[in-house]
BASE-744591 format. One record per residue (C-alpha): residue in one letter; x, y, z. Coordinates in steps of 0.05 Angstrom, whole numbers, padded with zeros to 5 digits, always signed. Layout:
// BASE-744591
AXYZ...
// end
This chain:
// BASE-744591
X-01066-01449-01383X-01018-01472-01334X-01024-01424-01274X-01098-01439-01257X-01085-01506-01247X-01025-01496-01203X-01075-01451-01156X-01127-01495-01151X-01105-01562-01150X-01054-01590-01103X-00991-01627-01113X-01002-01709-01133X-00950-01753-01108X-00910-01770-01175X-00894-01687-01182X-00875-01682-01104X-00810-01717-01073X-00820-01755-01001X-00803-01712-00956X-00771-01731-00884X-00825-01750-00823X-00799-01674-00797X-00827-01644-00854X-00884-01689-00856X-00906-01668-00784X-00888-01591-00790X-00925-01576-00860X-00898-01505-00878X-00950-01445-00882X-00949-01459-00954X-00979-01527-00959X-01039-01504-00914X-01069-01454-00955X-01105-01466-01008X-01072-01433-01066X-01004-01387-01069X-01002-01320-01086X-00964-01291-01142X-00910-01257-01093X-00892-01321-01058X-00900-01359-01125X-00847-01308-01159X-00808-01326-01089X-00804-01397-01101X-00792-01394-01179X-00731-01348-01177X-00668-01388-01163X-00633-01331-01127X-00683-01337-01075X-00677-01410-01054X-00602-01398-01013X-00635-01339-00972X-00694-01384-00959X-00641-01439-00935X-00603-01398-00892X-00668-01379-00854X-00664-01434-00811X-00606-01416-00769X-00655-01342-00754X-00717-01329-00751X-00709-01260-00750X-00701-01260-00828X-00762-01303-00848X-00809-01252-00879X-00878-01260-00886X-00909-01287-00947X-00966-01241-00945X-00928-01174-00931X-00943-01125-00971X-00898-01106-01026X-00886-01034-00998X-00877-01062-00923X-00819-01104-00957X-00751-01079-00946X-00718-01034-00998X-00663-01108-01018X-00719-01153-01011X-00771-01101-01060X-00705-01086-01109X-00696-01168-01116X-00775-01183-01133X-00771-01128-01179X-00713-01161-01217X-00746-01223-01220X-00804-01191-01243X-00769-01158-01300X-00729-01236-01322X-00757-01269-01380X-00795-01329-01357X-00771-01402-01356X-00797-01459-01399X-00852-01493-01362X-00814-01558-01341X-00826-01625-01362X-00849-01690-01319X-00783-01713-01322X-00744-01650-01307X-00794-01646-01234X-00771-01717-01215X-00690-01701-01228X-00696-01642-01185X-00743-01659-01132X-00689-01696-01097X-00649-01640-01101X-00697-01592-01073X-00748-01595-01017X-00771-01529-01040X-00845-01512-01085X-00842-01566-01141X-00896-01527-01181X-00872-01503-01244X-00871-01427-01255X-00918-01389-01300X-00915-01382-01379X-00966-01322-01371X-00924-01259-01349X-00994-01228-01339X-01004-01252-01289X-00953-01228-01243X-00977-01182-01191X-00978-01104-01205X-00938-01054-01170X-00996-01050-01113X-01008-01121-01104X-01065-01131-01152X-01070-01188-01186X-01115-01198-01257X-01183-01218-01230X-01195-01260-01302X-01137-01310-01292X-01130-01312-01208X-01184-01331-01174X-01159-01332-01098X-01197-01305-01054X-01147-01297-00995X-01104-01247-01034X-01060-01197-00990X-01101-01139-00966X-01053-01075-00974X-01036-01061-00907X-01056-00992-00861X-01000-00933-00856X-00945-00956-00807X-00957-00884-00770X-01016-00850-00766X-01010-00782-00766X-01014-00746-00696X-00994-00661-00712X-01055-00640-00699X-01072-00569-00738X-01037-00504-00710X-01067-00471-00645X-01082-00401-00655X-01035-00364-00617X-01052-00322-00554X-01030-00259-00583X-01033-00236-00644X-00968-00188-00663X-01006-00144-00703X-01059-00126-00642X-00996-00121-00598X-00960-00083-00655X-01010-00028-00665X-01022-00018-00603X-00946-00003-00588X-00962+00049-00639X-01013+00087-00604X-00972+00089-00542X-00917+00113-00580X-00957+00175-00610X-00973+00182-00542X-00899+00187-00516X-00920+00127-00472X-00852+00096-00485X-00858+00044-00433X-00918+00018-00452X-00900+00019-00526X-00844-00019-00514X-00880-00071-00466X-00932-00083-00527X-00876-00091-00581X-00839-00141-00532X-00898-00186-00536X-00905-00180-00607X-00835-00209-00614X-00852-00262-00561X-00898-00286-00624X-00844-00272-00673X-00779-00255-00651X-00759-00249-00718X-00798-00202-00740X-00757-00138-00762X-00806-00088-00764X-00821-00112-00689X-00742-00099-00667X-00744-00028-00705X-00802-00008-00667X-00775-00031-00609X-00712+00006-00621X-00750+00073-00636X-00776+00067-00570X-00715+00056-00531X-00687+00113-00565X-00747+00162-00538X-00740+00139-00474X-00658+00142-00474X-00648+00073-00465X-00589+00067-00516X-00560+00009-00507X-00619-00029-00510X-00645+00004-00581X-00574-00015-00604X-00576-00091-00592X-00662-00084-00620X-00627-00043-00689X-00564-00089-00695X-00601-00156-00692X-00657-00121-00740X-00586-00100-00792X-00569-00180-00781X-00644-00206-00808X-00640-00150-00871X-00568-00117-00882X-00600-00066-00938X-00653-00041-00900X-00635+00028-00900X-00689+00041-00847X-00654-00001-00800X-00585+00028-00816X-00599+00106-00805X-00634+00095-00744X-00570+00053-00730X-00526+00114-00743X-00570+00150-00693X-00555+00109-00641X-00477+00109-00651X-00493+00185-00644X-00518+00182-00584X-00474+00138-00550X-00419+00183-00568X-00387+00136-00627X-00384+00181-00688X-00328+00138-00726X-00378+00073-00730X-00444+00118-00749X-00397+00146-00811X-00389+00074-00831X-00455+00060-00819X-00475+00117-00871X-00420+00104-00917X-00447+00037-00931X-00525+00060-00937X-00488+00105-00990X-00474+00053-01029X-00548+00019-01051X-00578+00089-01030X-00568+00170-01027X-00549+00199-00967X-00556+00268-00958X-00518+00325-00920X-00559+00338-00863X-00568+00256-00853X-00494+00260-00839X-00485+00319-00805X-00491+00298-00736X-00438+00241-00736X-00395+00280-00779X-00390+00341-00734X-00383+00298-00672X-00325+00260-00704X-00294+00324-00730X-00288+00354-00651X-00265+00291-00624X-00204+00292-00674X-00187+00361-00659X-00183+00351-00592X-00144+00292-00606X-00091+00335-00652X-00084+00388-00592X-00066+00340-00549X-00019+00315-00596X+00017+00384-00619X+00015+00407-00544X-00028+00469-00551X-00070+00493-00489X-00118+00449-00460X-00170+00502-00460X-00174+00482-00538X-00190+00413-00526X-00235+00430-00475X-00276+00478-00522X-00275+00407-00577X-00294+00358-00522X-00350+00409-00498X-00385+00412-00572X-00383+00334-00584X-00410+00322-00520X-00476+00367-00534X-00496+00315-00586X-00488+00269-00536X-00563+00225-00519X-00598+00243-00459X-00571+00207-00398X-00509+00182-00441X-00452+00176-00404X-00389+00206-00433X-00340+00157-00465X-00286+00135-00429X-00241+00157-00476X-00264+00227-00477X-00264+00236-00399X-00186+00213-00403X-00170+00263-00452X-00207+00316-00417X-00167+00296-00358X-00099+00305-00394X-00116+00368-00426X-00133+00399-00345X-00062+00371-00333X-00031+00412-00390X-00069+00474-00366X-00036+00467-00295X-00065+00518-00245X-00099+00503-00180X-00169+00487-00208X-00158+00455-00262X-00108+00412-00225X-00172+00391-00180X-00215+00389-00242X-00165+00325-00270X-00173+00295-00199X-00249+00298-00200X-00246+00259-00272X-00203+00208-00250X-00238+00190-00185X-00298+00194-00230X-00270+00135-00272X-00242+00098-00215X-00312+00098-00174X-00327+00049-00232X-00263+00019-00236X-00214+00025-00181X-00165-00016-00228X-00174+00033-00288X-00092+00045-00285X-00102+00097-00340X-00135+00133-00286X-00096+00119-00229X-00037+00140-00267X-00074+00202-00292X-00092+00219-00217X-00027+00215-00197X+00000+00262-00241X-00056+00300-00220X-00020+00303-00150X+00048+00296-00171X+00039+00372-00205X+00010+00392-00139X+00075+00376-00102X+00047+00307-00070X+00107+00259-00095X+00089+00206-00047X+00025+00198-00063X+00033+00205-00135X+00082+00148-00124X+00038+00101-00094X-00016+00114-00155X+00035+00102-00200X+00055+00033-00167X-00021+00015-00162X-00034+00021-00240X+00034-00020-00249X+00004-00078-00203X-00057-00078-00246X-00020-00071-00317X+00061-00083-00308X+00064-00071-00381X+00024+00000-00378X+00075+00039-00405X+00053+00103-00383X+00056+00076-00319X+00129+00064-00320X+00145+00114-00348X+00118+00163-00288X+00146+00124-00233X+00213+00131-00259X+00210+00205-00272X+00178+00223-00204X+00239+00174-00158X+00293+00214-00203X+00266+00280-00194X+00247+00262-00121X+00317+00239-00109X+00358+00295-00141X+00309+00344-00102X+00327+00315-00034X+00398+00312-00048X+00396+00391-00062X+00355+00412+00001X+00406+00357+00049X+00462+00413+00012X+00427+00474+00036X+00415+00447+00105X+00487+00430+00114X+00515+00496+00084X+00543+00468+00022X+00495+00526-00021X+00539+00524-00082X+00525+00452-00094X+00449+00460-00076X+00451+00503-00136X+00480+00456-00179X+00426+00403-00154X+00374+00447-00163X+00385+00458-00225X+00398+00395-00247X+00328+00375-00220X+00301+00419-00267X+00319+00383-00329X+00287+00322-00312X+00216+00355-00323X+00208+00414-00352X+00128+00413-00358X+00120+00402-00286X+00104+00472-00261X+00079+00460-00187X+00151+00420-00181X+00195+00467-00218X+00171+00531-00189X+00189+00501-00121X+00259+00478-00148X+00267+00552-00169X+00249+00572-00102X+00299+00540-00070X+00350+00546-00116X+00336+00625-00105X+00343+00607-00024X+00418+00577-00035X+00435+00640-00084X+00418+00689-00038X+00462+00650+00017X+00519+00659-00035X+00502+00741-00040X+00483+00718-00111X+00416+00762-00107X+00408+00775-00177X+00407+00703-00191X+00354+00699-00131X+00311+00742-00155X+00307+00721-00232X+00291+00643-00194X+00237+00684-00156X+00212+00717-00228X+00209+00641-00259X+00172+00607-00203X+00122+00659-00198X+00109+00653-00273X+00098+00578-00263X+00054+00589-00201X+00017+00661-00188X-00008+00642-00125X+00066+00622-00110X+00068+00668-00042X+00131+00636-00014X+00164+00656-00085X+00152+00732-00077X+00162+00732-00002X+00240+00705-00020X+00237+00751-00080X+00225+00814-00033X+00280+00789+00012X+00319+00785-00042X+00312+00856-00063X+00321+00881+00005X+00385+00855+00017X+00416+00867-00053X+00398+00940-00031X+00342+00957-00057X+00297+00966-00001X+00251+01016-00034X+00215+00962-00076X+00229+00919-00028X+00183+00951+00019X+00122+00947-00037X+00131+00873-00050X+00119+00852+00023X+00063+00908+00032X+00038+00879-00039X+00037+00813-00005X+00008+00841+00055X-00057+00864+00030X-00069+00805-00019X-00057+00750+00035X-00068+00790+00102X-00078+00727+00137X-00008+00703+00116X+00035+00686+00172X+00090+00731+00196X+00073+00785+00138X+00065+00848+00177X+00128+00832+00209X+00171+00826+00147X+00129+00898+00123X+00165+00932+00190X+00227+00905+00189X+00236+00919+00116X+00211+01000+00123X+00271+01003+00185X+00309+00972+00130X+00296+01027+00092X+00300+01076+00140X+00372+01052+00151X+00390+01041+00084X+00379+01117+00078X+00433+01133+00139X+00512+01121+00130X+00534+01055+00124X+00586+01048+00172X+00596+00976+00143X+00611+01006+00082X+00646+01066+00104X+00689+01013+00127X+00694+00960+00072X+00668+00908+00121X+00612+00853+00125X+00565+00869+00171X+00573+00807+00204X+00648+00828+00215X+00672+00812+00278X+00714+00861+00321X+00786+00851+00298X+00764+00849+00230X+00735+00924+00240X+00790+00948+00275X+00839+00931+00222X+00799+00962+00173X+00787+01022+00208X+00867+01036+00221X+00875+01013+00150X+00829+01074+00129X+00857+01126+00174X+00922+01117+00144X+00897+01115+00085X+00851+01189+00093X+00894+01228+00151X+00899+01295+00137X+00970+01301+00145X+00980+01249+00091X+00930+01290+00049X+00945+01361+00058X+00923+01377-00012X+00861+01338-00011X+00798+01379+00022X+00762+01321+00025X+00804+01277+00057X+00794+01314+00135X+00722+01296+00121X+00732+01229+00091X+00779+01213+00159X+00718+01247+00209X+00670+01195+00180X+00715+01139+00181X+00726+01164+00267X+00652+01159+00266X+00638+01095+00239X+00695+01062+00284X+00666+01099+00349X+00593+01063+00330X+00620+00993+00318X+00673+00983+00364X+00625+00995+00421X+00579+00936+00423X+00523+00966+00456X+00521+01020+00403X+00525+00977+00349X+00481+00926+00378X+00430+00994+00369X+00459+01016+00301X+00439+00942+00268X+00369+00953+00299X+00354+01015+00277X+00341+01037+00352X+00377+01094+00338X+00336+01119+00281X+00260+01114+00321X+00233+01184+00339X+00221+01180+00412X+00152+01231+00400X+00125+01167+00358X+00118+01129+00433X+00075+01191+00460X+00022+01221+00444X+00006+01295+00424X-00034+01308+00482X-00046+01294+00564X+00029+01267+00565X+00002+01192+00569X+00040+01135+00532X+00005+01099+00480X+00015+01044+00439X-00031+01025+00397X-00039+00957+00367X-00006+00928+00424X+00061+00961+00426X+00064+00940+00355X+00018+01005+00325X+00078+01046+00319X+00128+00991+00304X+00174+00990+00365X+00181+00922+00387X+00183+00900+00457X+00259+00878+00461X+00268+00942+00424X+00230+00978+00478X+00270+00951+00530X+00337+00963+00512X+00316+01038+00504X+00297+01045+00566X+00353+01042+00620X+00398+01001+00567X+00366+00931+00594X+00353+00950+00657X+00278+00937+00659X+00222+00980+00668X+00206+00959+00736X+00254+00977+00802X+00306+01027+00780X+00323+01063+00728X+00286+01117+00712X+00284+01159+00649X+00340+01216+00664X+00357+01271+00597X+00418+01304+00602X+00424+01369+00572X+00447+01368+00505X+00443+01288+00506X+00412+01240+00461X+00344+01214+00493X+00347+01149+00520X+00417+01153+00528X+00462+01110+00583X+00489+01186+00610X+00457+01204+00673X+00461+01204+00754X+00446+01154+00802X+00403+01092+00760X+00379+01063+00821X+00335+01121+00851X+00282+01174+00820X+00315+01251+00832X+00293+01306+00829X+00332+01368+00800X+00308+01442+00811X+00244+01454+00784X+00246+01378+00776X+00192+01332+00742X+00166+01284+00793X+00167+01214+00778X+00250+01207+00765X+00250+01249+00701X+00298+01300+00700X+00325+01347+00655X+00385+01384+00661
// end
């Protein structure tokens, strides 16, 4: 055979070209050993090789070792010795064939092998029988030697950790329970049945929000566990979020049955929430939605805060009720919200409504602009602070009209304030107040007193409504009720300033209103001056003389009363008494029934004789003190001007001592 001989015997000189003295001094690695291996003989056979081996020169860095192992080789290098492997063999060449090409070529002049045999196998074997080198390439070690050593056993094992979070869970030891599960899912955070116990805990211990991120990371690991899910809905229960634990159950419904009393909790929660929603919405009382709010919140978790949503609409529905306390009720839930939030403008705008009902425009005003500087686009917002400046403006301009006298067009003002919000009842039952002021300055007292019936409607506690009200009786004449309104008002508020005074003054009304009305006798105003009563009073005589009436009885009568009311009013002192009711006061109310002594209880104000009323009985302002004594003439009124001498005290037979005398 041919290929022992090429392995064992070197090269004569007729089968190898001369070769330069460069070559001669640098023999390549080939020509020192002893025999070639099959690789680099398959290397130096295959034509394709011989450029790449050329083109080595100019790097080094591409010269690959003869004796590299086949798998060491890279993937080109492997793919191109497997080709050649795989090519038919050439003819072994002839003497002559050798000498034409080894000028050509400096490269192996050995022919190639006839015997595909013995090609080396896939692992770098060669056949023992036919190759006898004994330096054949040693397959080399693993490039990387492994270095993972074998899992450590953990320091905890989850299922020690696990079942002790059990125990302290049967033994409502929810802190510890939940310290134990956290360390099993230090081990495996994945671990779902680690996160629903977790969650279970939190939920015994009313930490919410902390079983809901355990349960919704558990739903994210295994969507279908229905576990999982219903304790899921639980804790949207709790937290006061019945519309997500419905979905919740509504998609457990779909891969599993979900009964009635499963849903029952989120379903009645959900059901009060809307219906206080819908009151709101139709305007019905806000004791209704109080009643809903009140049943969703008892399915509320332990500790849970109440929604934010919830406490707003609480809020509105204590604005719709209106009255004192509820007014403060709505204040105490928005400073609630804002002592979390002091830019919450949903609650600064619901406080200031809160004190725009209670008559506090300015400072409603200044909530309003708040919320606007934290949301310009809050609608609500904008809304208010408009309404309040309009109504604020058109009130102002109706109470500069009273104060300058122009009452008709404080009416007008008034009333046209009233349109702008007719829910507002604090505001509107103070507009109907003073509307009711202006009408009685126009002697419109009917109108005054239906304003006085609307504003106490609006506001019961209203006392500065009934107080014009009563007024407002009185001087359309009717004194009698009058007289009960301000002692109704009396004993209800007896601290009220001023009352008792308005209860006397209205009982002389009444006293008077019971006595002829000279006014009236005389078609005057009582706040006629004297021309105007003079005129009337000739005017009437002419009228009612007897001679001009000689067939009318009454007429002599008619005339007398007409001379009587003239007498009283002309006279200034006299009617200065008559419009008092000095004249009317029983003198025996100022004594008492016994020892003669003069009392007044109360202060002088027991019987209800005031002091400037006291003093112009007595001497007709001439003081109690110095002279003027008391003098009675016979047949005279007491207290009268008639007597002698007003400077000293006589004495008249079988006199009184002390400057009484009667005649």
């Amino acid at each position: 055979m041919v290929l022992p001989g090429l392995f064992k015997h070197k090269k004569t000189a007729e089968t190898i070209p001369k070769k330069s003295s460069k070559a001669r001094d640098h023999p390549s690695p080939s020509r020192r050993s002893v025999s070639k291996s099959p690789t680099k003989f398959l290397k130096e056979s295959d034509p394709r090789s011989q450029p790449r081996k050329l083109s080595s020169r100019s790097s080094s860095k591409n010269i690959l070792n003869t004796d590299t192992h086949p798998l060491n080789l890279p993937p080109e290098e492997r793919e191109r010795r497997r080709s050649a492997m795989s090519a038919p063999p050439d003819p072994p060449p002839t003497p002559m064939d050798v000498d034409q090409d080894g000028d050509a070529s400096s490269a192996s002049s050995s022919p190639p092998p006839t015997d595909p045999t013995s090609y080396s196998d896939a692992n770098g074997s060669t056949n023992d029988a036919e190759m006898e080198d004994p330096i054949s390439p040693v397959p080399p070690p693993h490039r990387f030697k492994p270095t993972t050593s074998p899992p450590a056993k953990p320091a905890l094992d989850p299922e020690e950790c696990k079942a002790l979070g059990n125990k302290y869970f049967k033994a409502q030891d929810y802190v510890k329970a939940i310290a134990e599960y956290t360390k099993a899912l230090s081990v495996e955070p994945q671990s779902v049945t680690y996160l629903s116990n977790r969650a279970a805990a939190f939920i015994s211990a009313s930490r919410f929000d902390e079983a809901l991120a355990d349960s919704k990371q558990a739903q994210e690991l295994e969507p279908q566990n229905a576990k999982v899910l219903h304790r899921l809905a639980r804790i949207y229960v709790n937290l006061g979020r019945p519309s997500e634990a419905v979905e919740i159950l509504d998609h457990i419904s779909t891969f599993q049955t979900v009964t009635t009393a499963e849903r029952r909790p989120a379903t009645e929660m959900e059901t009060h929430i809307k219906q206080a929603e819908e009151a709101l919405r139709r305007g019905t009382t806000g004791s209704m939605v109080i009643h809903a709010l009140d049943q969703a919140e008892r399915a509320l978790g332990a500790g849970v805060e109440k929604p934010r949503k919830w406490q707003l609409m609480r809020g509105e529905a204590y604005l719709k009720m209106g009255n004192v306390n509820s007014l403060g009720e709505a204040q105490g839930v928005a400073m609630s919200l804002l002592r979390k939030n002091s830019k919450d403008p949903e609650a600064l705008v619901l406080r200031g409504r809160a004190l725009y009902a209670q008559g506090e425009n300015e400072k409603a005003l200044q909530h309003f602009r708040q919320a606007l500087s934290c949301d310009p686009d809050y609608k609500d917002g904008v809304k208010y602070l408009r309404l309040v400046q309009k109504l604020e403006r058109m009130k102002e301009e109706g109470n500069t009209a009273f104060k300058t006298g122009r009452y008709k067009q404080a009416v007008e003002l008034y009333g046209q304030a009233l349109e702008v919000d007719p829910n507002n009842k604090g505001i509107n039952s103070k507009l109907h107040q003073n509307r009711a002021m202006a009408s009685i300055k126009l002697k419109d007292f009917k109108s005054a007193i239906s304003d006085c019936d609307r504003a106490i409607a609006l506001d019961s506690t209203y006392i500065k409504a009934r107080r014009t009200r009563a007024r407002a009786l009185g001087e359309s004449g009717n004194w009698d009720e009058a007289v009960r309104e301000y002692k109704a008002i009396a004993e209800s508020n007896p601290s009220e300033p001023g009352i008792q005074k308005e209860v006397h003054n209205a009982e002389l009304e009444l006293k008077k209103s019971k006595r002829k009305d000279y006014y009236k006798l005389l078609g005057v105003e009582k706040d006629a001056s004297d021309n105007e009563i003079k005129k009337a009073y000739r005017k009437l005589a002419i009228v009612h003389h007897p001679d001009k009436n000689p067939d009318d009885e009454g007429a002599a009568e008619k005339f007398k009363e007409i001379g009587e009311a003239y007498e009283c009013l002309s006279d200034p002192q006299k009617r200065a008494r008559y419009d008092s009711g000095e004249d009317l006061i029983d003198p025996s109310e100022m004594f008492s029934q016994g020892g003669g002594s003069f009392q007044m209880p109360g202060g002088m104000g027991g019987m209800g004789i005031s002091p400037e009323m006291l003093f112009n009985m007595m001497g007709q302002g001439g003081g109690m003190g110095g002279g003027g004594g008391f003098q009675f003439a016979s047949g005279g009124s007491p207290f009268s001007a008639a007597g002698s001498s007003r400077g000293g005290r006589s004495r008249g037979a079988g006199g009184f001592p002390g400057g009484f005398s009667f005649g």
